[in-house]
C-alpha positions in Angstrom: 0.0 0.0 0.0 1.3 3.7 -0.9 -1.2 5.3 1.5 -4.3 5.2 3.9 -7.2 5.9 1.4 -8.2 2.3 1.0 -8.8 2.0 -2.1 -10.4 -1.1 -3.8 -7.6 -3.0 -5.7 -7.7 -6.2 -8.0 -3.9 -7.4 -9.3 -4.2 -9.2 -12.8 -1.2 -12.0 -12.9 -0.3 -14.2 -16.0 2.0 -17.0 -15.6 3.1 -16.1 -12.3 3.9 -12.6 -12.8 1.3 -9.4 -11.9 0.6 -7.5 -15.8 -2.4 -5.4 -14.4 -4.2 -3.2 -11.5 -7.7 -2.6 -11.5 -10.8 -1.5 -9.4 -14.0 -2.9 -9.3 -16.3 0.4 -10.2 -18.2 -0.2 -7.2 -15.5 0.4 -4.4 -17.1 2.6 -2.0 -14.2 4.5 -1.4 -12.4 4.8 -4.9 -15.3 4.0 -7.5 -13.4 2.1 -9.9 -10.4 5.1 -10.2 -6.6 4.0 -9.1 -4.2 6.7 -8.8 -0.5 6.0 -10.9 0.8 3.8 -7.9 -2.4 2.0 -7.3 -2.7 1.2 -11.2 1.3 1.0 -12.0 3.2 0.2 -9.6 3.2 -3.1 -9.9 6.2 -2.7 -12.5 8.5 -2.0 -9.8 8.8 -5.7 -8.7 10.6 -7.1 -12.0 13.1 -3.8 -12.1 16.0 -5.1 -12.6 17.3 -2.2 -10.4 15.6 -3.9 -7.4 17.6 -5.8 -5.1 17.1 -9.7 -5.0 19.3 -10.6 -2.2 20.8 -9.0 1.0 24.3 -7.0 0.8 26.9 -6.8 2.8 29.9 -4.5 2.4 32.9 -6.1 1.6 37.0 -4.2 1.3 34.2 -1.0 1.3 31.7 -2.4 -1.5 28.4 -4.1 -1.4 27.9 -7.0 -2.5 25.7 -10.0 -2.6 25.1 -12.4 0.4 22.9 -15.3 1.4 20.4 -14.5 4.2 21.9 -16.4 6.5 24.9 -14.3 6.4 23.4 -11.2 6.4 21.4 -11.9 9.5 24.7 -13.4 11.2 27.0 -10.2 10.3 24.0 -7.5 11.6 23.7 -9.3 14.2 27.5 -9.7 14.9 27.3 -5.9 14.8 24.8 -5.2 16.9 26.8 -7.1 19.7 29.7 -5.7 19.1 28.2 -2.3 19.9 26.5 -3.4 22.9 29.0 -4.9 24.3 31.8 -2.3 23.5 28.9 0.9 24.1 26.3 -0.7 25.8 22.6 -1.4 25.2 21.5 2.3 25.7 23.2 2.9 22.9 21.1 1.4 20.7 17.4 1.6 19.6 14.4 -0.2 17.9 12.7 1.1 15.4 9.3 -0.8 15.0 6.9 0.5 11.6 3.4 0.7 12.4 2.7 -1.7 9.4 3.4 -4.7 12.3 1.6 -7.4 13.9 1.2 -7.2 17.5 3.0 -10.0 17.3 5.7 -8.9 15.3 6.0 -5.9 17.5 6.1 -8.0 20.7 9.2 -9.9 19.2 11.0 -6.3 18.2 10.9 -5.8 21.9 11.9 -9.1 23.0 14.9 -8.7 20.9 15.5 -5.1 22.2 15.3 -5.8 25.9 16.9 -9.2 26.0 19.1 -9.5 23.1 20.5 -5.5 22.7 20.0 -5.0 26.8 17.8 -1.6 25.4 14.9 0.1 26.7 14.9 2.7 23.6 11.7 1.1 21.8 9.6 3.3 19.7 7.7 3.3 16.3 7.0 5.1 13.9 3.4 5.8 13.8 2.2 9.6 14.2 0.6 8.9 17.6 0.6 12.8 18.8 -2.8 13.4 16.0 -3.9 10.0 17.1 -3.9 11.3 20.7 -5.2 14.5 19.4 -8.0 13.1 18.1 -8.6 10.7 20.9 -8.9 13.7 23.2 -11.1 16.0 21.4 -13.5 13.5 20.2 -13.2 10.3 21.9 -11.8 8.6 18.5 -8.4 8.1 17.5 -9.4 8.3 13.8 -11.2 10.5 11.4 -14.9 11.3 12.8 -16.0 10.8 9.2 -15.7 9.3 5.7 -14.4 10.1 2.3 -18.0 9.8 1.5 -18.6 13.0 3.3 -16.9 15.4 0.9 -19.6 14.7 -2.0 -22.0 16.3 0.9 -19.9 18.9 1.8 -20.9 23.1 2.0 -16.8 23.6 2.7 -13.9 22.1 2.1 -11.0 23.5 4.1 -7.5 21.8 2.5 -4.6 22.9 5.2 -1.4 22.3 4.4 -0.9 19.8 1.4 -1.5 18.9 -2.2 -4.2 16.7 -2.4 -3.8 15.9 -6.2 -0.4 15.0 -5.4 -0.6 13.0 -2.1 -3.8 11.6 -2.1 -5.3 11.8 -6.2 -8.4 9.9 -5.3 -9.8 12.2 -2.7 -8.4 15.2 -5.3 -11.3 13.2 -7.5 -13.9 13.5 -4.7 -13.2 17.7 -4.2 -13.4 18.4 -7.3 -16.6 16.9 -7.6 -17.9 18.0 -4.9 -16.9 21.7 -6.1 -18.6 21.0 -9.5 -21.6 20.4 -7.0 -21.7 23.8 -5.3 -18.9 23.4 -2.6 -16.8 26.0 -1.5 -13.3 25.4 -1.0 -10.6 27.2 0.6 -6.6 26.2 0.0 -4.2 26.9 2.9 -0.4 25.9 2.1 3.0 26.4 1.3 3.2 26.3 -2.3 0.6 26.1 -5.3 -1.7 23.2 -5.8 -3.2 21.8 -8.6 -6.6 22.2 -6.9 -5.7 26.6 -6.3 -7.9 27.3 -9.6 -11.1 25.9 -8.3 -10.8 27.5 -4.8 -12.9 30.9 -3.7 -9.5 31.4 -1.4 -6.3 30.4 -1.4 -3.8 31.6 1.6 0.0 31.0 1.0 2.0 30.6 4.7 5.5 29.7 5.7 5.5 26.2 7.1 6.8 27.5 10.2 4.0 29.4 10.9 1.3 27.1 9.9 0.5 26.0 13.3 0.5 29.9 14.4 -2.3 30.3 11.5 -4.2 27.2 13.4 -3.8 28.8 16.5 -5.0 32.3 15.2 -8.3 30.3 13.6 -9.5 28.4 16.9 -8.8 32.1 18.8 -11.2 33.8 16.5 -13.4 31.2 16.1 -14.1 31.2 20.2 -14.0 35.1 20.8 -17.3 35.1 18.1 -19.0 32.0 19.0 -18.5 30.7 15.8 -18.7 27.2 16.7 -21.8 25.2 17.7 -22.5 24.2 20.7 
């Protein structure tokens, strides 16, 4: 997966080998459209510029290894620096795309193996915890769904067309339909021409700008209660 949209993907293969990505046109979420990497992608896995087999480096060049002996010599190292450093030295890294049980086996070999207690991952848990505190729900509080009902899209601080094409899809239908949408970034989008406003920031101040919106919006009462 390239991102969190969900979209609805079939993989064609012939003889072994993936030659084509498709939708079914009655996803819920993506109604039949990929974006390039949903629909191309693919190709990547028979680049002959993809590596086959771990490396090692060797008289200061990589080259090719069995997994067996690539596994041995990183873990060769990693001793070596505990023992000459120490464990706090050292860190885990887990990615949020594992199991639990994968992830309890990242920290087995942290705290026993590597004699470490620096453990962390890499999901963005402070606008999980954001979100958990303001409305009881560590995830989004509605769907993709929502933006073909929408009066006012508000886009803060990225290029939809570029990070997420499908939802791009959704806006500008939803704009077609009568929505309003205002653009707040650091550079141009490709959505700019069909917004009613479109505010330019630094991205050191974009968190200033939030703050300067929810201060206005509570000295009117523009919220409801």
């Amino acid at each position: 997966p390239n991102c969190g949209v969900g979209c609805n993907l079939e993989i064609g293969a012939y003889e072994g080998k993936i030659v084509r990505g498709a939708s079914w046109p009655g996803s819920p979420v993506n109604e039949g459209n990929l974006c390039g990497a949903g629909a191309f992608d693919y190709a990547s896995f028979y680049s002959e510029e993809r590596a086959r087999a771990p490396h090692i480096r060797k008289s200061g060049r990589l080259a090719p290894a069995d997994w067996d002996e690539a596994v041995a010599e990183a873990g060769d190292a990693l001793k070596r620096i505990r023992d000459e450093a120490g464990g706090e030295r050292l860190a885990v890294l887990a990615s949020a795309k594992l199991t639990n049980e994968e992830n309890y086996l990242a920290q087995k070999i942290a705290r026993i193996g590597l004699e470490t207690n620096n453990i962390a991952g890499a999901a963005l848990s402070p606008p999980n915890n954001a979100l958990l505190t303001s409305f009881g729900l560590n995830a989004s509080t509605c769907s993709f769904n929502d933006i073909d009902r929408a009066d006012l899209i508000f886009i803060y601080g990225f290029d939809a067309v570029s990070k997420f094409p499908i939802i791009a899809l959704k806006i500008r239908r939803a704009v077609s339909n009568g929505a309003r949408l205002i653009i707040a970034n650091n550079r141009p989008t490709r959505l700019d021409s069909l917004a009613e406003g479109v505010m330019k920031m630094s991205p050191r101040a974009s968190v200033d700008v939030l703050k300067s919106m929810v201060n206005y919006i509570l000295r009117y009462n523009l919220f409801a209660r």
